[in-house]
C-alpha positions in Angstrom: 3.4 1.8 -40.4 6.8 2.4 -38.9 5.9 5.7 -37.2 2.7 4.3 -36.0 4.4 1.5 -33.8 7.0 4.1 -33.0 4.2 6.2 -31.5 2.9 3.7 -29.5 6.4 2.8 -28.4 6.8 6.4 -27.5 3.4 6.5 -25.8 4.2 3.7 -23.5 7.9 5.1 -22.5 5.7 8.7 -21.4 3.5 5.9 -19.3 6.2 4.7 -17.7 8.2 7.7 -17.1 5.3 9.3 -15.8 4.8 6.0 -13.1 8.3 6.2 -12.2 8.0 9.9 -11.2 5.0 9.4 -9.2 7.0 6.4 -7.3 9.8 9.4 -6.8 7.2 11.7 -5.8 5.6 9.4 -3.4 8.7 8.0 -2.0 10.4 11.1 -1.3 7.3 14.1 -0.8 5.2 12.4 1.7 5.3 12.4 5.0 6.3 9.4 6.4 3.4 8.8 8.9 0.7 10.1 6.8 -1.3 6.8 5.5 -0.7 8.4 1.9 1.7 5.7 1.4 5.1 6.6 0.3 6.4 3.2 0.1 5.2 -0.3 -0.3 7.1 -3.2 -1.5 3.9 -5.2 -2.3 1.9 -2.0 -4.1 5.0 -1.5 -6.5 5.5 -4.9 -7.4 1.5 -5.0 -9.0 2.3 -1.5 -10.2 5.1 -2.7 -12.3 4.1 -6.2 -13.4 0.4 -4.2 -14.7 3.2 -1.3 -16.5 4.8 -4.9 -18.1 2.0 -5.7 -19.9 2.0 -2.8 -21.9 5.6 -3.3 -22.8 5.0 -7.0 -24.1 6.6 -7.9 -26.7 4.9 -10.7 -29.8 5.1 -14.3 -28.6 7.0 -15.0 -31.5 10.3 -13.1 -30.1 11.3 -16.3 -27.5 14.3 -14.3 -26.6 12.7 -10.7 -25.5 10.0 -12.8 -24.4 11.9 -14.7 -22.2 13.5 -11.5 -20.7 10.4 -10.2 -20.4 8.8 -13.3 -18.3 12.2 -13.1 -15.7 11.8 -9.4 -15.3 8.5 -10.3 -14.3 9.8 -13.0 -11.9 12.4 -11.1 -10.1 10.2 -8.0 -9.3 7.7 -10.6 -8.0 10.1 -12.9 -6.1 12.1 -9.7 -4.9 9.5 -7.9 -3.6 7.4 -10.9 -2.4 4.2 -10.1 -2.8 1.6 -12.7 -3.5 -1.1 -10.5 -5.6 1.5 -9.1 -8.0 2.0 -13.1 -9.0 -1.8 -13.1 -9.3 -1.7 -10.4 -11.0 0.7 -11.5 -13.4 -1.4 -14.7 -14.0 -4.4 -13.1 -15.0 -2.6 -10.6 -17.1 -0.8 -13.3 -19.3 -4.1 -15.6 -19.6 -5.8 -12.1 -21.0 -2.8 -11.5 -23.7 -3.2 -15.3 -24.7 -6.3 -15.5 -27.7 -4.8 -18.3 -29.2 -7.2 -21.1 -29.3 -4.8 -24.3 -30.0 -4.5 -27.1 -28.3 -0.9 -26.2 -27.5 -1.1 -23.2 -26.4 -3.8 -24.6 -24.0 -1.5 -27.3 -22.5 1.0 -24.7 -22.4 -0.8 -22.1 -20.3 -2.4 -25.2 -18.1 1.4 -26.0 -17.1 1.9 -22.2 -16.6 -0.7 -21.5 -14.5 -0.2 -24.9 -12.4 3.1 -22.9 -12.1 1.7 -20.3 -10.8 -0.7 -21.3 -8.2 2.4 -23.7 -6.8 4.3 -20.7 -6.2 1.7 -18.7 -4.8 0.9 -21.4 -2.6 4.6 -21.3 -1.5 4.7 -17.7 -1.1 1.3 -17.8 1.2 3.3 -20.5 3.3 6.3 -18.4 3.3 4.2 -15.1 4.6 2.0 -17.5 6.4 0.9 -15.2 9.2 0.4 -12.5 6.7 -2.0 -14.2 4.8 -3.7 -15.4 8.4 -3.9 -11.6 9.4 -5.9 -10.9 5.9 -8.8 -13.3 6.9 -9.1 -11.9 9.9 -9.2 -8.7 8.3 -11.9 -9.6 5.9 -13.7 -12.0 8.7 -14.0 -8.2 10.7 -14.9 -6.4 7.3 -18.3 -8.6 6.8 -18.5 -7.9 10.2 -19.0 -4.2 9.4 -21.0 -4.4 6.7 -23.8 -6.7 8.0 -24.6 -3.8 10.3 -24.3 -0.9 7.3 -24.4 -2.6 4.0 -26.9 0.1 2.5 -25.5 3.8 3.1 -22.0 2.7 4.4 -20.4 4.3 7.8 -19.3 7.3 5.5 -16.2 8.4 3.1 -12.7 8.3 4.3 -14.4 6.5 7.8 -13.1 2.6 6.8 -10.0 3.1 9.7 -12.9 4.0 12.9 -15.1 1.4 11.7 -12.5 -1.4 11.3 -10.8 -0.4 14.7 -14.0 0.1 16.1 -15.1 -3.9 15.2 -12.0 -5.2 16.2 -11.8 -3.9 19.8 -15.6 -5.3 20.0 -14.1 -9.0 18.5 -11.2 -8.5 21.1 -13.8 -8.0 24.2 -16.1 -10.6 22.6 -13.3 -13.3 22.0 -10.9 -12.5 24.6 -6.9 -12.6 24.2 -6.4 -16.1 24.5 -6.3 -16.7 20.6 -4.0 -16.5 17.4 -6.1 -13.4 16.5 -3.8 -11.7 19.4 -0.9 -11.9 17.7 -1.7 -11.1 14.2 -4.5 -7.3 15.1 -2.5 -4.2 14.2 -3.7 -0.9 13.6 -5.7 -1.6 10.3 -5.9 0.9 7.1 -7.1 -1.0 4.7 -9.9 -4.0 3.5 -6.9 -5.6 1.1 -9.6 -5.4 -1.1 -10.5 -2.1 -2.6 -14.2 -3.2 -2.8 -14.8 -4.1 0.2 -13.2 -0.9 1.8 -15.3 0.8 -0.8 -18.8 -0.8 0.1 -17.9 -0.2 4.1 -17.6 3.5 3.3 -20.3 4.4 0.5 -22.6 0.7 1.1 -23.5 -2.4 -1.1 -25.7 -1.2 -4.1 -23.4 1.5 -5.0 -20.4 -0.3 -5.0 -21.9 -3.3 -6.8 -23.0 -0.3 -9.4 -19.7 1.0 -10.3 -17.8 -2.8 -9.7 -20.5 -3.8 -12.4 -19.9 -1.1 -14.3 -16.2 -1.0 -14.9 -16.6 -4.7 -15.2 -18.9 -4.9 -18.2 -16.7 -1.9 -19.7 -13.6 -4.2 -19.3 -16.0 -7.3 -20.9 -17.0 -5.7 -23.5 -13.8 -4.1 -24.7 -12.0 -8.0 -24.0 -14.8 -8.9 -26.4 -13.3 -6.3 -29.3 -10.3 -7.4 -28.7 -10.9 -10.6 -29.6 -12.1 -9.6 -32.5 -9.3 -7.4 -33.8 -6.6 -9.5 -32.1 -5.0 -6.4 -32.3 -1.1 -6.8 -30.4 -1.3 -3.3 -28.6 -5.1 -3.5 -27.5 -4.1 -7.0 -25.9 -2.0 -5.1 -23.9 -4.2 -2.5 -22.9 -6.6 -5.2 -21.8 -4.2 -7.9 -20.4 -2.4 -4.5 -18.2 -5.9 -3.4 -16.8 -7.2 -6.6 -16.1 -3.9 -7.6 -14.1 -4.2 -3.8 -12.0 -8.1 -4.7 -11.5 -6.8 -8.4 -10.1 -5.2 -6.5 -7.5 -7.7 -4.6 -6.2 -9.3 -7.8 -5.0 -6.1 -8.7 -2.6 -4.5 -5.6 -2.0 -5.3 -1.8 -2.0 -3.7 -0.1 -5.5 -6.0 2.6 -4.8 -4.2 3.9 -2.1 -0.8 4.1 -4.0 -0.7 7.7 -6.4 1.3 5.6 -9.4 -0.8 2.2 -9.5 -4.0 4.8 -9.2 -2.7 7.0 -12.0 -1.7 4.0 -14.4 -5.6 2.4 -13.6 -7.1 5.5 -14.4 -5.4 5.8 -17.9 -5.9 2.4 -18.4 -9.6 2.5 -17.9 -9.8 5.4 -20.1 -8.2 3.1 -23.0 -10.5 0.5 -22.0 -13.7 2.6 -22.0 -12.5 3.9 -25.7 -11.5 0.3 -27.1 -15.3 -0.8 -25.9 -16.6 1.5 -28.3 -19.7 2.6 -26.7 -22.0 4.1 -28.6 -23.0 6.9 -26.9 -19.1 8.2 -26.6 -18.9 7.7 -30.2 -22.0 9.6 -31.4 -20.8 12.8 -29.3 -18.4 15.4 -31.3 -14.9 15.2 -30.9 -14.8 19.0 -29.8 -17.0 17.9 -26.7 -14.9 15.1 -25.8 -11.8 17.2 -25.7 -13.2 19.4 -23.9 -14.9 16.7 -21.1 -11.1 15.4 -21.1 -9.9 18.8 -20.4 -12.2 19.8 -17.6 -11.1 16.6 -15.9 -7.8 16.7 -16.3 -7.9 20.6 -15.0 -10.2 19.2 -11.9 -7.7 16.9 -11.0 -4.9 18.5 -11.2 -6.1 21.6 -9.0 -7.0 18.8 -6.4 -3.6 17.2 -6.7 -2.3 20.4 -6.4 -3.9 21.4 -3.3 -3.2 18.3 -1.5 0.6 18.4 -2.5 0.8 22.0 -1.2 -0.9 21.3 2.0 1.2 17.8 2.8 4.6 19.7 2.1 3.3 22.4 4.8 2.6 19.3 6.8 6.4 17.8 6.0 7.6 21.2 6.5 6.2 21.0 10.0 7.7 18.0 10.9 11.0 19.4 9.8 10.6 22.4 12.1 9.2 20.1 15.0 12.7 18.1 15.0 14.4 21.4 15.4 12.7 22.8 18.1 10.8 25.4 16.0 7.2 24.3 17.4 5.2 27.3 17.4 6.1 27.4 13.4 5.6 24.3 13.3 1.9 24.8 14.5 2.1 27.8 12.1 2.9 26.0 8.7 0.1 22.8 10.0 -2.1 25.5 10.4 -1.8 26.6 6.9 -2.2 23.2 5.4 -5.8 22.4 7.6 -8.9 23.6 5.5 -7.4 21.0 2.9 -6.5 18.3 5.1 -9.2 18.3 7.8 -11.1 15.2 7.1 -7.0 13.5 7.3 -6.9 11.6 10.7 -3.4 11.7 10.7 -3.1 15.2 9.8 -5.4 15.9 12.7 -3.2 13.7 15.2 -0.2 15.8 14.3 -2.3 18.9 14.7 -3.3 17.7 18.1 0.9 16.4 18.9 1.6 20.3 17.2 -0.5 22.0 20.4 0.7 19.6 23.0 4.5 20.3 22.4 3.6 24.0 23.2 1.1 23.0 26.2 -2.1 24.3 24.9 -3.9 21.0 26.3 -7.6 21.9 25.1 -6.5 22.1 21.7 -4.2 19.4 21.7 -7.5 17.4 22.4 -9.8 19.0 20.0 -7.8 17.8 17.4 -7.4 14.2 18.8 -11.3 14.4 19.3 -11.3 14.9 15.7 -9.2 12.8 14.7 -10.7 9.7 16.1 -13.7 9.9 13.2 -10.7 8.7 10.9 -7.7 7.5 12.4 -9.1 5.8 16.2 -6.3 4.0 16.3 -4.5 2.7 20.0 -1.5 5.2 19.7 -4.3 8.2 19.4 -6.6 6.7 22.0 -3.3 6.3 24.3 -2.5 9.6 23.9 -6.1 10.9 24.6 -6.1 8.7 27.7 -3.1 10.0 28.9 -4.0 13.9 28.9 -7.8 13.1 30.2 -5.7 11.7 33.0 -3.5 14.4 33.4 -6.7 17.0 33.5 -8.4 14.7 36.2 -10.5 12.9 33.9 -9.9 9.5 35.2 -13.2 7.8 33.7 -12.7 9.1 30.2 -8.7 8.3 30.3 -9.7 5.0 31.7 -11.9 4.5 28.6 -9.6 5.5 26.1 -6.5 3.6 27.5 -8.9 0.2 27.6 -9.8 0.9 24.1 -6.1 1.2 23.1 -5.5 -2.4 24.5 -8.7 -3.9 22.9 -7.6 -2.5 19.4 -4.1 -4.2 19.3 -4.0 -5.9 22.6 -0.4 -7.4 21.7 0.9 -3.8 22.1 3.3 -3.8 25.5 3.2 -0.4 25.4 0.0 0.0 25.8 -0.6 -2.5 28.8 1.6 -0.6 30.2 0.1 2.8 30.3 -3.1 1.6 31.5 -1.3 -0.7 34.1 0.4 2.5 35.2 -3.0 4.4 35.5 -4.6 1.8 37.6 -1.7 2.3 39.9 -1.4 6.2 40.0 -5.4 6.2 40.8 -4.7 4.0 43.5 -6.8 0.9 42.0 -4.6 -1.9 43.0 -6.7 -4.8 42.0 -7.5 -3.8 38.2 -3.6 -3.0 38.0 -2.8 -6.5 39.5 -5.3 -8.0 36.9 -3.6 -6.0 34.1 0.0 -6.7 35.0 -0.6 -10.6 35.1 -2.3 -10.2 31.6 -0.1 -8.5 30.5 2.8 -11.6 31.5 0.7 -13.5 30.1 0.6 -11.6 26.5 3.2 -13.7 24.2 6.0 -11.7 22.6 5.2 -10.7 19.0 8.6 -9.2 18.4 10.8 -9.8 21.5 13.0 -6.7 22.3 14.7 -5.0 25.5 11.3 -2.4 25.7 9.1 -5.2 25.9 11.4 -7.5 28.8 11.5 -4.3 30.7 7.8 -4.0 31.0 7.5 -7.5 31.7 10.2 -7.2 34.3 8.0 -4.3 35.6 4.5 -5.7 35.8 6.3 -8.9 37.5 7.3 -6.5 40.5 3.2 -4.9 40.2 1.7 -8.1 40.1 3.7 -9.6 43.3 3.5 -6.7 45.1 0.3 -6.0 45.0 
């Protein structure tokens, strides 16, 4: 008995360990622009309340239970994030099987507990919470028009940036909206993002699928009120929380730890299909896998260090290397918008202009954010392309319009080409454009399109 619960101690330590070197990994390896993310406050806090849950310990230890519970609170509280309280919520209401009218009462005041504090943490990150309606009001949006096949994998960023410059042109500036677009990644719901990119029926299939595995194996659990299968399911069903509010799939250590924990929630369901097949074929489907996935992991680490590596040189002065090692890294990161952005910045530092914009071209079927569209604008304008820049640089507004940057550039077109009442109309828009983060840049360019709009 004793070397059975010190193998499942053992067991969880390798899980952690193994999360905390993928938070190393992604903090440190990635380059910071690339939308791999390397760091999120938010994304860590749901990855370690979800790791808590396997580390429970029995109700019936108040003290370690007790440290356990402020652990909990101080990640969430530190870190701030809203879904990893959810999170933690769900988590502890699926470790509970107790049935007593105590423990009922008792988990009522916790989770009256819990909504008041999330309630003060959505006050206290009010805007935040704003900008994910809006997100989700654009997302609909999107999916009215291609609920059935999706606009395509990896495509979510052109599509979401596409809608919101058509809400912007639709709606006008004149609203709270304004003041909260940004470039946008992600759904802040992994579901969502999924059906935009692959359609409805196919996300429903595999949300309905993990959903009745997760059931199913809840259901067992019950059964056996076994202590470490309430952890497996109380850890998975906090991680799978999150993916309704926020985007764990996007973050290597909260997307290794669901994986693994779906594998021991497809195993404690006890299908019977699984269990009928010999345990040499099983090892063997396991090993394939893992072998798949690590040779992609591989690659993708390889190619993003020649990536980092070329930033690095770039910040020397060493750009034709630069170009060199991005080069290297291309056949694996090609469908990357950011990857192709840097390809395109790589070829502009060294003035090869047509390839510079061969790779923003490319780009824009995954990134089409307004920093690429300003750039885009900016060297159409410089080659004489004055319709296409003038495109580009509106588009750039229209995605983020409280960007002063932005503005600016266009406003500066308008005046270069000579078209004095479309820079006039800019510049007094432009005044008129609140302050999201008021700075020296952004009084400058007010300054500026004060002196374009009275002169003109």
């Amino acid at each position: 008995m004793g070397g059975n619960i010190f193998f499942c101690l053992t067991k969880r330590i390798v899980i952690a360990a193994c999360v905390i070197i993928c938070c190393y990994f992604s903090f440190q390896l990635i380059y910071a622009g690339s939308p791999f993310i390397n760091y999120n406050a938010g994304l860590l806090a749901i990855t370690i309340v979800a790791l808590l849950f396997l580390f429970k310990p029995n109700s019936k230890s108040l003290i370690l239970l007790g440290l356990w519970i402020l652990f909990a609170a101080v990640t969430i509280i530190l870190l701030h994030s809203r879904t990893a309280l959810i999170s933690f919520g769900i988590g502890s209401l699926l470790f509970s099987t107790a049935r007593r009218s105590f423990f009922t009462k008792l988990y009522l005041f916790f989770f009256a507990l819990l909504a008041g504090s999330f309630l003060i943490l959505s006050c206290y990150k009010f805007e935040s919470t704003e900008g994910r309606w809006f997100i989700w009001n654009n997302s609909f949006s999107i999916l009215s028009n291609n609920w059935l096949q999706g606009v395509g994998w990896g495509k979510f960023r052109f599509a979401y940036n596409e809608q919101q410059a058509n809400w912007f042109r639709q709606h006008g500036f004149d609203n709270k909206e304004a003041m909260l677009a940004d470039n946008v990644y992600y759904a802040f719901n992994e579901w969502i993002h999924l059906a935009i990119e692959i359609g409805v029926p196919l996300t429903i299939c595999i949300f309905l699928a993990i959903v009745y595995t997760f059931l199913k194996a809840y259901k067992n659990n019950r059964d056996s009120n076994s202590l470490p299968e309430k952890r497996i399911v109380a850890a998975f069903g906090a991680l799978f929380t999150a993916t309704l509010f926020s985007y764990p799939f996007f973050y290597l250590p909260s997307l290794l730890l669901f994986g693994y924990l779906y594998a021991c929630v497809f195993k404690l369901a006890n299908f019977q299909i699984w269990a009928t097949m010999p345990n040499t074929l099983k090892k063997i489907s396991v090993c394939i896998l893992v072998l798949f996935i690590s040779f992609k992991f591989y690659q993708q680490y390889s190619a993003r260090m020649k990536w980092k590596e070329a930033v690095e040189l770039q910040q020397v002065g060493y750009k034709r290397a630069a170009l060199s090692s991005m080069l290297s890294g291309y056949s694996i990161l090609k469908d990357n918008g950011d990857f192709l952005f840097a390809m395109g910045n790589a070829y502009q530092s060294v003035n090869q202009i047509d390839s510079a914009l061969y790779y923003y071209k490319q780009s824009v079927t995954f990134k089409n954010d307004y920093e690429l569209h300003r750039q885009i604008g900016q060297l159409y304008h410089q080659n004489g392309l004055d319709s296409l820049a003038e495109n580009h640089l509106l588009k750039a507004v229209y995605i983020v319009p409280n960007r002063f940057k932005s503005r600016e550039m266009l406003v500066d077109f308008y005046v270069s080409t000579g078209n004095w009442e479309k820079a006039k109309f800019w510049a007094n828009e432009t005044l008129r454009l609140k302050e999201k983060v008021p700075s020296a840049v952004t009084k400058q360019v007010k300054e500026k399109m004060e002196k374009i709009a009275s002169e003109y």
